[in-house]
C-alpha positions as CSV (number, residue, x, y, z in Angstrom):
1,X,-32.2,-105.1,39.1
2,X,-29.9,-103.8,35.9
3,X,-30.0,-106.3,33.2
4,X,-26.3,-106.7,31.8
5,X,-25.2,-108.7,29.1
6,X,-21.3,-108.9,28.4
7,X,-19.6,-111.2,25.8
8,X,-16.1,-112.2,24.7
9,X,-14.6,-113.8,21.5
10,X,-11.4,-114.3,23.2
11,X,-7.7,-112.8,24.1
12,X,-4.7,-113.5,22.5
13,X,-2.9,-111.9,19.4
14,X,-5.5,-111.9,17.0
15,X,-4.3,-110.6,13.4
16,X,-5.6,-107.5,12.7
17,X,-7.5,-108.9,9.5
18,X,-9.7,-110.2,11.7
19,X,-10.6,-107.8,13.8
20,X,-13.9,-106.8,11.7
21,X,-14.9,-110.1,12.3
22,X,-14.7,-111.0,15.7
23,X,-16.6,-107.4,16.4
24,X,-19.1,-108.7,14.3
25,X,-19.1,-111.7,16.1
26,X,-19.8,-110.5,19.6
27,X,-22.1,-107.3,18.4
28,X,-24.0,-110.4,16.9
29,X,-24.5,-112.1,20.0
30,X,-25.2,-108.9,22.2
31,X,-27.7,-107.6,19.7
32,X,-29.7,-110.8,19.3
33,X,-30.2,-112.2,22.8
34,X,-30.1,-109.0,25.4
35,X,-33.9,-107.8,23.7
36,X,-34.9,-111.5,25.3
37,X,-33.0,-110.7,28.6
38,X,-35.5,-107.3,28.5
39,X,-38.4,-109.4,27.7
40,X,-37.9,-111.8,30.7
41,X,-35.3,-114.9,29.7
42,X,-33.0,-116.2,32.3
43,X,-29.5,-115.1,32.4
44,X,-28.6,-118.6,32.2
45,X,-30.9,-119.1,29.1
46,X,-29.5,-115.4,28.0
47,X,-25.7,-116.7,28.4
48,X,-26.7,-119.8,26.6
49,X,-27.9,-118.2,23.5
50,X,-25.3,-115.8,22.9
51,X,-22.6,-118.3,23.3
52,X,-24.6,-120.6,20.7
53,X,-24.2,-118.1,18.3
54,X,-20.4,-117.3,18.9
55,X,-19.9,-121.1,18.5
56,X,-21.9,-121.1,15.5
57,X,-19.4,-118.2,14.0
58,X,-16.4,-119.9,12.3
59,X,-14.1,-116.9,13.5
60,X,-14.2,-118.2,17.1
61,X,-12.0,-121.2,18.6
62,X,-15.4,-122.9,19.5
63,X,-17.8,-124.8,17.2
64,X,-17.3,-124.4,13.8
65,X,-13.8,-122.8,13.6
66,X,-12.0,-124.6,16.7
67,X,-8.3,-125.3,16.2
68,X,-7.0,-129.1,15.3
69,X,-6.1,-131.0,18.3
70,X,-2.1,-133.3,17.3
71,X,-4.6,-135.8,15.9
72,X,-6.4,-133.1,12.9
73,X,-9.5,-133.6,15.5
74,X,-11.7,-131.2,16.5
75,X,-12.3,-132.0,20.6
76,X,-14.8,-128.9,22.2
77,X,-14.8,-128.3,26.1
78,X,-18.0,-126.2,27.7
79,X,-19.1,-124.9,31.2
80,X,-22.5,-123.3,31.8
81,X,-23.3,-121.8,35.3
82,X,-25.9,-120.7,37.3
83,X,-25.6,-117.9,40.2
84,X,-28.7,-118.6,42.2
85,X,-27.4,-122.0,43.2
86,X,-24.1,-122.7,42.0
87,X,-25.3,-125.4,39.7
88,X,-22.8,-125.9,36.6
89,X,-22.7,-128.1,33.8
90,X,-19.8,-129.2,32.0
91,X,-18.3,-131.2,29.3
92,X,-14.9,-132.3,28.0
93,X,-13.3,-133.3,24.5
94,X,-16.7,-133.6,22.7
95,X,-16.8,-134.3,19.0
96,X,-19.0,-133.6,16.2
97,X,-21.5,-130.9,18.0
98,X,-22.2,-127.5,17.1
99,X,-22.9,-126.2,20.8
100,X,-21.6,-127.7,23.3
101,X,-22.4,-125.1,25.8
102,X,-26.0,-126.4,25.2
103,X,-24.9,-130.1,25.9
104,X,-23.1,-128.7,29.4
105,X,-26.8,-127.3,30.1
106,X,-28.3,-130.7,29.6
107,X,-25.9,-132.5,32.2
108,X,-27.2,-130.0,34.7
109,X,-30.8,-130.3,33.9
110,X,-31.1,-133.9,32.9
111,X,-28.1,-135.8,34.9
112,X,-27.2,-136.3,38.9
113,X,-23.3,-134.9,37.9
114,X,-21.8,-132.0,36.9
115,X,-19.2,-132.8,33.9
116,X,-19.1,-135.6,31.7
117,X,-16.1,-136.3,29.2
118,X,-15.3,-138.0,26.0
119,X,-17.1,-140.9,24.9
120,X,-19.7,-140.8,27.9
121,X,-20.4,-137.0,26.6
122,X,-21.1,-138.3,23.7
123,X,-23.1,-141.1,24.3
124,X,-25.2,-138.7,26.8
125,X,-26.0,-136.8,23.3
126,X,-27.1,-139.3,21.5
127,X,-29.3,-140.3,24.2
128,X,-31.0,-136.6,24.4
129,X,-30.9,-136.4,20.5
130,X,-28.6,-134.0,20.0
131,X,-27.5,-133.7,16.3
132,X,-24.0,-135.0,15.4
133,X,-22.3,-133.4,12.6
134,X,-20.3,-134.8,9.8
135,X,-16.6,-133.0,11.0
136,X,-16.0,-131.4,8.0
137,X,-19.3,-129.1,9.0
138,X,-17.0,-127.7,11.9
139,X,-13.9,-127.9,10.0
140,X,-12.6,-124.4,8.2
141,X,-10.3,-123.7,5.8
142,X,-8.2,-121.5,7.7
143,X,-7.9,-124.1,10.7
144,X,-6.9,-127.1,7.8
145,X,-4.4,-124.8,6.4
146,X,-2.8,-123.6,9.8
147,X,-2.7,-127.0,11.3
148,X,-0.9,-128.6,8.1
149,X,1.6,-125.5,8.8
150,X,2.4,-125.9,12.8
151,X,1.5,-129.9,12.4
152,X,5.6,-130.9,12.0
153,X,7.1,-127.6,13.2
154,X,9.0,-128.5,16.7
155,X,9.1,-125.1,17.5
156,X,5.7,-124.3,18.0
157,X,4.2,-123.5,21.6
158,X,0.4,-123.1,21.4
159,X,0.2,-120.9,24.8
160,X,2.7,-118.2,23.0
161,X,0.8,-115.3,23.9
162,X,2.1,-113.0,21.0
163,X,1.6,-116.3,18.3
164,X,-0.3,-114.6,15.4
165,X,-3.3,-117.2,16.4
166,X,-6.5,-116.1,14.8
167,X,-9.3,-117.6,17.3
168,X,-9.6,-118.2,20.9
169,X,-12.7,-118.8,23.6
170,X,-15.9,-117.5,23.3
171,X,-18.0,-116.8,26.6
172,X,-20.7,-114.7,27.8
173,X,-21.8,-113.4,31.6
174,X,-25.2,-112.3,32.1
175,X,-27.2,-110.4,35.2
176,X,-31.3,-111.0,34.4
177,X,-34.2,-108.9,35.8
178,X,-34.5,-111.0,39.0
179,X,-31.0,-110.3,39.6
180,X,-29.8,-113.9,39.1
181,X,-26.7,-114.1,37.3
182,X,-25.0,-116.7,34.8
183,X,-21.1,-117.5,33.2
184,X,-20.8,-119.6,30.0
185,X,-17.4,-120.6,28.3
186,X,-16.7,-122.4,24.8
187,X,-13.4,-123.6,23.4
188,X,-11.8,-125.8,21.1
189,X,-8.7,-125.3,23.4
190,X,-5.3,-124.8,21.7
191,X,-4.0,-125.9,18.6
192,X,-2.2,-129.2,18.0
193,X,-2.9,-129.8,21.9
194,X,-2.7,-133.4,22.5
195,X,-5.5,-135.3,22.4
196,X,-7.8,-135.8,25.4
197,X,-6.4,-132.5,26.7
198,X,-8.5,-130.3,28.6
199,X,-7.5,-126.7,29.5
200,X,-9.4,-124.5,31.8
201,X,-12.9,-123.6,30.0
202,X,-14.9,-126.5,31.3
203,X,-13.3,-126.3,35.1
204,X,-15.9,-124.6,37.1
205,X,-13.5,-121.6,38.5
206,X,-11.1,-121.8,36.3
207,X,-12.9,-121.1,33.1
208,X,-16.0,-119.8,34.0
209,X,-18.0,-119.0,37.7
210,X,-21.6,-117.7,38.8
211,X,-22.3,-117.0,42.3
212,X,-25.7,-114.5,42.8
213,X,-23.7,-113.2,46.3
214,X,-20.4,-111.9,44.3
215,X,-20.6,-111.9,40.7
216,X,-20.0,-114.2,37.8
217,X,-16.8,-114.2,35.2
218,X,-16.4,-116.1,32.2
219,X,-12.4,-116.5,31.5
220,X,-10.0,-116.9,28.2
221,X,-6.4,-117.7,26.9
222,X,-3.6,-120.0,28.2
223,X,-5.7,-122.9,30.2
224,X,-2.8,-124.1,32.1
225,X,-1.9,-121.1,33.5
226,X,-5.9,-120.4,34.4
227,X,-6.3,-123.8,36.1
228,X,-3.4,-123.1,38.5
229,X,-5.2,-119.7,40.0
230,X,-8.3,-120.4,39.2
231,X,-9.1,-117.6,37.4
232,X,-12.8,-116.7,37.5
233,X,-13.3,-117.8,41.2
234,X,-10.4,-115.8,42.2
235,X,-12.4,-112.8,40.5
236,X,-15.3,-113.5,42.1
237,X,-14.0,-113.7,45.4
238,X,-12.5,-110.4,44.9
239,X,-15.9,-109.1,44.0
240,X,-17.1,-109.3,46.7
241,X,-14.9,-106.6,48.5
242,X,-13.6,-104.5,45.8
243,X,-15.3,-102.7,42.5
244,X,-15.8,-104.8,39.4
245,X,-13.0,-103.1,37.9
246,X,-10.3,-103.6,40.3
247,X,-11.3,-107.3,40.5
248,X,-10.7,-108.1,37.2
249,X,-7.4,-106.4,37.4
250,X,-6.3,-108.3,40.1
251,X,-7.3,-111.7,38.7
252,X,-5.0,-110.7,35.6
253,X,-2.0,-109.6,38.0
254,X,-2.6,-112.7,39.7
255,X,-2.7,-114.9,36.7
256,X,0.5,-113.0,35.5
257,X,2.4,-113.3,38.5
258,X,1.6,-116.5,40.1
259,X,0.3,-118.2,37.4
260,X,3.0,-117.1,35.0
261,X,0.6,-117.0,32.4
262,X,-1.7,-115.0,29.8
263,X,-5.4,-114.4,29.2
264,X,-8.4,-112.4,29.7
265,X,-12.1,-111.8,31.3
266,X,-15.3,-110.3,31.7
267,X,-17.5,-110.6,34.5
268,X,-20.5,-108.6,35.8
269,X,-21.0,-108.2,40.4
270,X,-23.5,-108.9,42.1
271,X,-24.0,-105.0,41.5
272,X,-24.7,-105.2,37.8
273,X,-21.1,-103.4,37.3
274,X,-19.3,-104.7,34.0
275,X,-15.7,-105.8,34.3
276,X,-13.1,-106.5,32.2
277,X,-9.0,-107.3,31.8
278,X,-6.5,-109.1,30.0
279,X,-2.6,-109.0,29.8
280,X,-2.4,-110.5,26.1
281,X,-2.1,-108.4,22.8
282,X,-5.5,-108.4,22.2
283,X,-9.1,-109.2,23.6
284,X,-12.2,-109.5,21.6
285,X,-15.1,-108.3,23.6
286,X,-18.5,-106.8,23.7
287,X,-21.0,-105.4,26.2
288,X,-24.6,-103.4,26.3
289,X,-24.0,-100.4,28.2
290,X,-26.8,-98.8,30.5
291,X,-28.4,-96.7,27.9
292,X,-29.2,-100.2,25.8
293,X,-26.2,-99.0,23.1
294,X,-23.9,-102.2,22.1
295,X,-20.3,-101.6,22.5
296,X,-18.2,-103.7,20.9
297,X,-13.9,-103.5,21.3
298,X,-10.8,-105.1,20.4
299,X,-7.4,-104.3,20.9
């Protein structure tokens, strides 16, 4: 089978001064992990990796970087899925962690549920040891600064789709030599959310979906409006009797029209076809075409 390897750093209206660096941020991610997808990783362990390092880039909503929830907090929602069985992990308003797409892996592997949230998420990492950060190591600049700007202002609507916001979801879809395929998604959500919210990136469907019989989709931009249609399943279904191309399409018509809302996706089918779409100003993605060359976009 074709090994694919397709990553985004999310849609919205990302300021042009940061275009260089989210480019840099997905060609990152695409030219670290697919020569380990050659040499025989999982596309679950591949979609893994490169979203650890898009969470580890302080450009991206995910991480180090992730927007300021109504309370100056940082709270992080993952999925991680796997196509040969339709196992997912997933977590919800997690603190102080630097990946916690890998934490979303560990309640799959290591746990008889699915998603865990808040402080049961978090006791769940202490108990596997994973590190907890002082939250100033995830905090940036650029997030302080913008947060003490919209903190008090009572016009501001985080799911504007042409707000000059400088970060969104990261995610990454992966097809592996066996064919098997994987969906990963990463967020900090939307800034000055309320706290405990969850939008769509940890919902399996909505933000991210893995099925080895149609094709997996990893989604970004207003949750809301992806929860309602279920954005990635919706894809997938499609896959599975139209071209990768013409699915992604429709999920974004459907997300525009029934959904009423805004955002973006990749995927790969079942096929090892790439697909792609979005109805905001701007998506941030990446992908290794079939001669091995990176290709990197945004606009």
């Amino acid at each position: 089978m074709p090994i694919r390897l397709i990553v985004h750093g999310g849609a919205w209206s990302i300021p042009d001064e940061m275009d260089a660096a989210h480019l840099n941020g997905v060609q990152k991610a695409l030219e670290t992990v697919y020569p380990a997808l050659q040499a025989g990783i999982s596309a679950l362990q591949a979609v893994e990796q490169a979203v650890n390092i898009l969470e580890e880039d302080p450009t991206f909503d995910a991480g180090r970087g992730a927007f300021l929830n109504d309370q100056g907090e940082i709270e992080l929602d993952a999925i991680i899925m796997d196509g040969r069985d339709l196992s997912f992990g997933a977590v919800a308003a997690v603190q102080n962690l630097l990946h916690p797409v890998s934490l979303a892996q560990q309640v799959m592997v290591k746990t008889d549920h699915s998603m865990l949230v808040g402080k049961g998420a978090q006791a769940f990492a202490r108990a596997i040891g994973m590190e907890e950060l002082d939250p100033t190591v995830l905090l940036t600049e650029r997030e302080l600064a913008y947060y003490h700007q919209i903190k008090e202002d009572p016009n501001f609507k985080s799911h504007h789709p042409f707000e000059p916001l400088p970060s969104d979801t990261v995610g990454a879809v992966a097809m592996d030599k066996d064919g098997n395929l994987a969906a990963a998604t990463s967020t900090g959500g939307t800034p000055r959310k309320m706290a405990g919210r969850v939008g769509d990136s940890p919902i399996i469907g909505a933000g991210a979906y893995a099925d080895n019989q149609t094709g997996a989709v990893s989604t970004t931009g207003w949750g809301e409006s992806i929860m309602k249609v279920l954005l990635a399943k919706t894809v997938c279904d499609r896959m599975e009797h139209t071209n990768a191309e013409e699915a992604a399409r429709f999920g974004v018509q459907v997300l525009r029209e029934k959904g009423k809302g805004y955002g973006g996706l990749i995927g790969v089918n079942a096929q090892g076809d790439y697909s792609f779409a979005y109805n905001t100003e701007k998506m941030a993605w990446g992908w290794v075409d079939t001669r091995g060359t990176i290709q990197a976009r945004i606009k």
